[in-house]
C-alpha positions as CSV (number, residue, x, y, z in Angstrom):
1,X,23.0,9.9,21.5
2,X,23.2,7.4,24.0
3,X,26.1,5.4,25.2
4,X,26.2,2.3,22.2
5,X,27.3,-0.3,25.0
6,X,23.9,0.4,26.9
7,X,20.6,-2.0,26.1
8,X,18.0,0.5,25.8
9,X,14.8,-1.0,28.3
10,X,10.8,-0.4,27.8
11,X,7.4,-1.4,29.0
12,X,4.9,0.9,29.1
13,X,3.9,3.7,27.4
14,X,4.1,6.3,29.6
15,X,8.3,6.1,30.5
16,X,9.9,8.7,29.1
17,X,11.5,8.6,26.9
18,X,11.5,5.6,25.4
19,X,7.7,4.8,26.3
20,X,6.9,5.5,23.0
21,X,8.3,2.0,21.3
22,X,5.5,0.5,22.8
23,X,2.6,-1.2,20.8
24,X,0.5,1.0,23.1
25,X,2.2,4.2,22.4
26,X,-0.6,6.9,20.7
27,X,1.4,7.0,17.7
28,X,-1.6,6.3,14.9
29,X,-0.8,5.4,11.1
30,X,-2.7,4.7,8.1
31,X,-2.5,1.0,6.9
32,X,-4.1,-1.3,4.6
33,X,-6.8,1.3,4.0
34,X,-7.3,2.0,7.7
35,X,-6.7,4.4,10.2
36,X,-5.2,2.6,13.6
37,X,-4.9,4.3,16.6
38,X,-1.7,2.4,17.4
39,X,0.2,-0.3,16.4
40,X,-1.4,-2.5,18.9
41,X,-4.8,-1.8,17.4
42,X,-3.4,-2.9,14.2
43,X,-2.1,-6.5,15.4
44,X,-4.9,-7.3,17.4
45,X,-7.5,-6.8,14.1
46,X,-5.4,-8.7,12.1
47,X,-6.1,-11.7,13.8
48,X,-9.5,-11.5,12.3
49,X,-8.8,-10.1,9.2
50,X,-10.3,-13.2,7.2
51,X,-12.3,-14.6,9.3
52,X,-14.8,-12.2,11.8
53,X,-14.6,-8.8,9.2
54,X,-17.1,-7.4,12.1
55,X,-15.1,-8.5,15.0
56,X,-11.9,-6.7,12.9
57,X,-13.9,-3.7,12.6
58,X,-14.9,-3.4,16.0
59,X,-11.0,-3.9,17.6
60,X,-9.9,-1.0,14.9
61,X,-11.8,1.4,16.1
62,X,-12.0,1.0,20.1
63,X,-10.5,3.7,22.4
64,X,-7.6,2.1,24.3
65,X,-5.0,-0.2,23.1
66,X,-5.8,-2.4,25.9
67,X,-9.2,-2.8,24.7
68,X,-8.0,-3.6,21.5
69,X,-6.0,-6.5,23.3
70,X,-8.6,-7.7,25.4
71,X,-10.4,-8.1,22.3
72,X,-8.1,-9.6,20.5
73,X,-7.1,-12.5,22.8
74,X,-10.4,-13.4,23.0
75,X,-11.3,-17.1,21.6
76,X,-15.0,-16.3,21.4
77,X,-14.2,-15.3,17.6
78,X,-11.8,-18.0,14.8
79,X,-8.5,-16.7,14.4
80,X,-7.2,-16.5,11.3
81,X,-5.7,-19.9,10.0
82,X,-2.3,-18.8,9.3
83,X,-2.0,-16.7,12.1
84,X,1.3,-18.3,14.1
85,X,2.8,-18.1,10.8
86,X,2.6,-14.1,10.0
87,X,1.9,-13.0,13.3
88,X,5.4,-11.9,13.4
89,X,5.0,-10.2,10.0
90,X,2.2,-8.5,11.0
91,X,4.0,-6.9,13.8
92,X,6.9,-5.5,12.0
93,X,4.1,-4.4,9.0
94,X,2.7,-2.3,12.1
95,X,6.1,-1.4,13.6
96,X,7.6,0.1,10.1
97,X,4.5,2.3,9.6
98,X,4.6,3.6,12.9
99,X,8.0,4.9,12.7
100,X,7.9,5.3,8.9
101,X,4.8,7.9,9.9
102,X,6.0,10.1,12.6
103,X,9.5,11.2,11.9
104,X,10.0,12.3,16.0
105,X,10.1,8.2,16.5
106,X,12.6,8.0,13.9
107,X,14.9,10.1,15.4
108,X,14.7,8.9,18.8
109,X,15.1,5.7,17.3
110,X,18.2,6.4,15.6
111,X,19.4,7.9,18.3
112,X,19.7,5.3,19.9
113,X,22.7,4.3,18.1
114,X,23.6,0.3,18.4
115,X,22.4,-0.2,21.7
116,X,20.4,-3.2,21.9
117,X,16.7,-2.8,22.7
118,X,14.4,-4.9,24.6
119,X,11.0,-5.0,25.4
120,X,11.3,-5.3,29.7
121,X,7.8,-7.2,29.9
122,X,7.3,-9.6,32.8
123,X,4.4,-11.0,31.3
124,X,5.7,-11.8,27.8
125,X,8.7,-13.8,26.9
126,X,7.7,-13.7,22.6
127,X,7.5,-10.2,22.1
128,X,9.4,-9.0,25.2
129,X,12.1,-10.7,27.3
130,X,9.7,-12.5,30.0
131,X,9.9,-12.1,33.5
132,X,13.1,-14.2,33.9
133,X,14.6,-11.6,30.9
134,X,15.4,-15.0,28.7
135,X,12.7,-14.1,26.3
136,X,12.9,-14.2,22.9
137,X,12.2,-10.0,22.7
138,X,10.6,-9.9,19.2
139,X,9.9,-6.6,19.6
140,X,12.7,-5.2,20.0
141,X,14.8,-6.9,17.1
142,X,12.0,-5.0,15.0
143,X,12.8,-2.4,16.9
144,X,16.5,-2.5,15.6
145,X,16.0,-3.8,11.9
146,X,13.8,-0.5,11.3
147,X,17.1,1.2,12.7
148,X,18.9,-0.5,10.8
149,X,16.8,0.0,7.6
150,X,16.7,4.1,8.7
151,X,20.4,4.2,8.7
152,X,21.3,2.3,5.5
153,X,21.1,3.6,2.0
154,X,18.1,2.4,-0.1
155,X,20.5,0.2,-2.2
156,X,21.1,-3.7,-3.2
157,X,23.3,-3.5,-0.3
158,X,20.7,-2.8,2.1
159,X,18.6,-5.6,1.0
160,X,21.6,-8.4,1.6
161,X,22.1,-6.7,5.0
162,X,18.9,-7.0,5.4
163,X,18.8,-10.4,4.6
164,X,22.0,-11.4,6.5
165,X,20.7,-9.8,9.9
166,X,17.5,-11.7,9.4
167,X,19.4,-14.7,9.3
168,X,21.3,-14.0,12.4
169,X,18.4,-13.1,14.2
170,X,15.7,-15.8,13.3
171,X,17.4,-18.3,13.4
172,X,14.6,-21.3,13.4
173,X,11.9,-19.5,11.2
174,X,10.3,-20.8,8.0
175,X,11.9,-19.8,5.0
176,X,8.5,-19.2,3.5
177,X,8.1,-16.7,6.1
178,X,11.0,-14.9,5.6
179,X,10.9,-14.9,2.0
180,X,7.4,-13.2,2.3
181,X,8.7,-10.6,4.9
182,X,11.9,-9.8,2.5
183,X,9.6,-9.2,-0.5
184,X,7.0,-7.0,1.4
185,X,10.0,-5.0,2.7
186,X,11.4,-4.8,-0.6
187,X,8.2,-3.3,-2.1
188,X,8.0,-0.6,1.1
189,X,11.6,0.4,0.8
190,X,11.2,0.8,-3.4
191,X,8.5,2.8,-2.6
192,X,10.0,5.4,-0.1
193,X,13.3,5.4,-2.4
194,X,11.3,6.0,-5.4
195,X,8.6,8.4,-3.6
């Protein structure tokens, strides 16, 4: 286990070990009827989920993860409406079924005991900590609430906990939003603890 004081650092996929809690990590799932090669697949599509079905189809099944980017920031194609407003739900939807699928990320992830964890990309201060490191590092508080769901007992107490940390760590965010996120995590965790 590694040192609890320590903030755990990653960018890229490739860095070892930790390499692997990128969105572009070759760690595929099976979500929403769909096979995605990584999680990064998996947000990329949903920006097109109602709006361009072929444009969705084509960024689920293309090679790389940066392909699947490329695709996805491109404005040639309507984004989804609501996208700003469940873009963040869509990642942690991604980032649970990763970690919920291969139990080798799990472990590394609990390993890391309650280090903090942050996404070290220069080039993106929402998802990572930006190249001044002030960034907001969405990522990796995902990154910690599915430690923190691994570790705690399927119970009414997690859900508070869960609901608490939320609160602490979105400060800002529409209640709507977090209201929708609590009530799709609360289906996923009924379903582990039941299945």
């Amino acid at each position: 286990m590694v040192d609890r004081t320590m903030t755990i650092y990653f960018y890229g996929m490739r860095k070892v070990p930790y390499g692997c809690f990128s969105n572009f990590s070759h760690h595929g799932f099976q979500l929403d009827g769909y096979w995605w090669p990584t999680s990064e697949h998996y947000f990329q599509a949903q920006k097109f989920v109602t709006t361009d079905p072929q444009w969705f189809d084509r960024i689920q099944t293309v090679k790389t993860p940066k392909e699947a980017t490329t695709l996805g920031r491109s404005r040639k194609h309507p984004l989804r409406e609501d996208w700003e407003q469940v873009k963040d739900d869509v990642m942690e939807k991604a980032v649970f079924q990763k970690f919920k699928t291969h139990a080798d990320l799990r472990t590394l992830l609990l390993e890391t005991g309650n280090s903090s964890i942050v996404e070290n990309s220069p080039i993106d201060a929402y998802w990572g900590c930006g190249a001044d490191g002030r960034g907001t590092n969405r990522l990796g508080q995902i990154l910690r609430l599915v430690r923190v769901a691994e570790k705690v007992p399927r119970s009414r107490h997690f859900f508070d906990l869960l609901q608490r940390w939320r609160c602490l760590h979105e400060r800002g965010r529409n209640s709507i939003a977090r209201s929708t996120r609590l009530n799709w995590r609360t289906q996923q965790f009924r379903h582990k603890s039941n299945g």
